[in-house]
N, C-alpha and C positions, 0 to 999 in steps of 0.2 A: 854808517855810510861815510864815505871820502868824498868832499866836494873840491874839485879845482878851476880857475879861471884860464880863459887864454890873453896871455899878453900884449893882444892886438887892444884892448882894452883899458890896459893902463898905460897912460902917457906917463905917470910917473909914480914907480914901484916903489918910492920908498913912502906916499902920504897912501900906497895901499896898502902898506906894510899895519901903518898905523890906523887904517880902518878894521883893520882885522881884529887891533885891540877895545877901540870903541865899541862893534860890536857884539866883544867878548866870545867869538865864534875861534876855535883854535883847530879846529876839523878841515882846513883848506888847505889846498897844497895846489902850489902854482901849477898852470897848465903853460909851459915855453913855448913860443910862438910867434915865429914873424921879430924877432928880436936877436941879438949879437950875444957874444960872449959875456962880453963884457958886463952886461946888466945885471949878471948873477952878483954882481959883488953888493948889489941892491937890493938884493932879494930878505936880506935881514932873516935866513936860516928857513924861508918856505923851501919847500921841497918840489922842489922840480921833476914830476912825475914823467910827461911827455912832450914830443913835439911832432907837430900837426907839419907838414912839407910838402911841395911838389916832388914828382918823381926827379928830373931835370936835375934838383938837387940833391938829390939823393946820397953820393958819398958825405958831404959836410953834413948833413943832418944826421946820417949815423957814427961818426967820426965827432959830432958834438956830443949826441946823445950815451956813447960811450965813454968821455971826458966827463961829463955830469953825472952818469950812475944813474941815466935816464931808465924806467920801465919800460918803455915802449917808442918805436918812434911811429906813425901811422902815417897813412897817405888816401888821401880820394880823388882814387885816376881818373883820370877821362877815358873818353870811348877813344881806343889803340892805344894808350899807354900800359897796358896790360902785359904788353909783350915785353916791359923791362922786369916786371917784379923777378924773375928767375936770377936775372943777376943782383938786382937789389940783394937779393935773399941768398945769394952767394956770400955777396959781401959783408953780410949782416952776419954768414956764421962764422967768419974768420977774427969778428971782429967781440962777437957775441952779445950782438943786440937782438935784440926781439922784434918782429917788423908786424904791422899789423895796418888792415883795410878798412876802409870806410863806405857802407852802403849808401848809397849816389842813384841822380838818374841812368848814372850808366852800367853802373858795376850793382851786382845785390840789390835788385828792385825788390825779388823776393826774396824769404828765406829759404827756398829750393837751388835759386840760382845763387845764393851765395854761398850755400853750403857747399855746392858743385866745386865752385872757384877751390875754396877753403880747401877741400878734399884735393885738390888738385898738386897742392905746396907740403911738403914738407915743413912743419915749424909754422907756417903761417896764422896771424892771429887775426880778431876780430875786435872795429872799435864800433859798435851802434847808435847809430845814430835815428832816432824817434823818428824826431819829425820826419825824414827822407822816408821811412817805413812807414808812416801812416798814410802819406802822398800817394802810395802806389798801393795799398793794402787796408781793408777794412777792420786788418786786425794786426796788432805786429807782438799778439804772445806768440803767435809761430816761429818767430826769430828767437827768443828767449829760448824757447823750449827745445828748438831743432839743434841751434848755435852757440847753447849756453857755456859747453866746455872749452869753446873758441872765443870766449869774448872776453877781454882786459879791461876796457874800458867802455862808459856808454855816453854820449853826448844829447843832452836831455833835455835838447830846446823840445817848441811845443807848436801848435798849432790853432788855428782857430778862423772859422771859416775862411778855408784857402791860403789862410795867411800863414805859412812859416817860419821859422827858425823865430818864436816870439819868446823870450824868456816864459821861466814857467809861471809864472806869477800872473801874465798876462791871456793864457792859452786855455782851452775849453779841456780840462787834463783827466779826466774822467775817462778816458782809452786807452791811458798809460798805467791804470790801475794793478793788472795784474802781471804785469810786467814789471811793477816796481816792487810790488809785493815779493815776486822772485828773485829778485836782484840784490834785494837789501842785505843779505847776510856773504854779499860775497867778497868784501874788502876787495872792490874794484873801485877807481877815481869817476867818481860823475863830471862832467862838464858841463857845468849851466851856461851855454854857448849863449852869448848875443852880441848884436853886429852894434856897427856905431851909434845907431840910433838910443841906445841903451845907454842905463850906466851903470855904475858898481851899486849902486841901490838897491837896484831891480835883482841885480844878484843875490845879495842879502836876503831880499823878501824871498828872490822865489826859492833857496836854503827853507827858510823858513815854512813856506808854505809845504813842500816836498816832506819834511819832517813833521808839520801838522797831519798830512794827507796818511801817511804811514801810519800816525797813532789811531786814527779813526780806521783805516783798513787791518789794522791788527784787532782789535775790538769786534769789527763785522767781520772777522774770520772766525773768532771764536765764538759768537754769536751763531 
């Protein structure tokens, strides 16, 4: 599995750079975010998978993400920003980026209705986001399963009663089991997403734990 962070996270990329060596983890690759050009020069050879944007800004975010040799650039609209993805996605194939959505309260509550959307686009991709699916659904293998040929990347905060977007290290993760179990062999970037309240710790751990949970669910699969 591929783990990346988003950059809203590090105030300063280069003592993350050398967290990465203390914890001997070399499987990370930056997630670009809410940050300038510029910082790449800080980045000390992570690789810059994606960058998370508003619509609104739409041309520089794929105008960057094609200067970087970005995978993907995604976006999670709100209710009526929908009506630009057609042009986004014009621009994205002149330019040849990859554009891809995020399931939200407003966009993809379920996996019916975002498959609909998905079907709707040409080229359009898909980034998953857990927690937002377990919110509105008592199961979110139906996303994996219905949307798995559409999906690049997955964002794998967690939950726990009521509580969202919790690092995974701190969430009740026992409903992302077989979801993660399908996912694992697809050399797509995980985003262990968490907000300011966190820190690059909680990252580490919940790597860690995510990689524990897999070896025990390969074991009770074969079992």
């Amino acid at each position: 599995m591929r783990f990346l962070i988003s950059t809203k996270l590090i105030k300063d990329i280069e003592n993350f750079s050398k967290a990465l060596k203390r914890y001997n983890i070399k499987n990370i690759e930056l997630h670009y975010k809410d940050s300038k050009q510029k910082d790449v020069k800080k980045t000390h050879g992570l690789s810059i998978i994606s960058i998370k944007g508003d619509a609104k800004n739409y041309k520089y975010l794929l105008f960057l993400a094609q200067s970087l040799g970005c995978e993907y650039v995604y976006f999670s609209f709100k209710r009526g920003e929908l009506k630009k993805l057609r042009t986004i996605l014009n621009e994205s194939e002149k330019l040849k980026v990859t554009v891809a959505i995020e399931n939200n309260e407003y966009i993809g509550r379920t996996a019916s209705e975002m498959y609909t959307v998905l079907k709707s686009f040409d080229n359009l991709k898909f980034v998953f986001n857990t927690a937002n699916a377990k919110k509105y659904n008592k199961s979110i293998t139906g996303f994996v399963k219905m949307l798995k040929d559409y999906i690049v990347g997955v964002n794998i905060s967690d939950s726990y009663k009521g509580i969202s977007n919790l690092p995974y290290s701190l969430g009740k993760t026992k409903y992302m089991d077989d979801a993660l179990f399908e996912l694992k062999d697809m050399n797509i970037p995980f985003m262990v997403d968490l907000n300011e309240r966190y820190g690059i710790d909680d990252f580490f751990i919940s790597i860690e734990k995510i990689n524990q949970r897999l070896k025990r669910l390969r074991v009770e699969k074969v079992r």
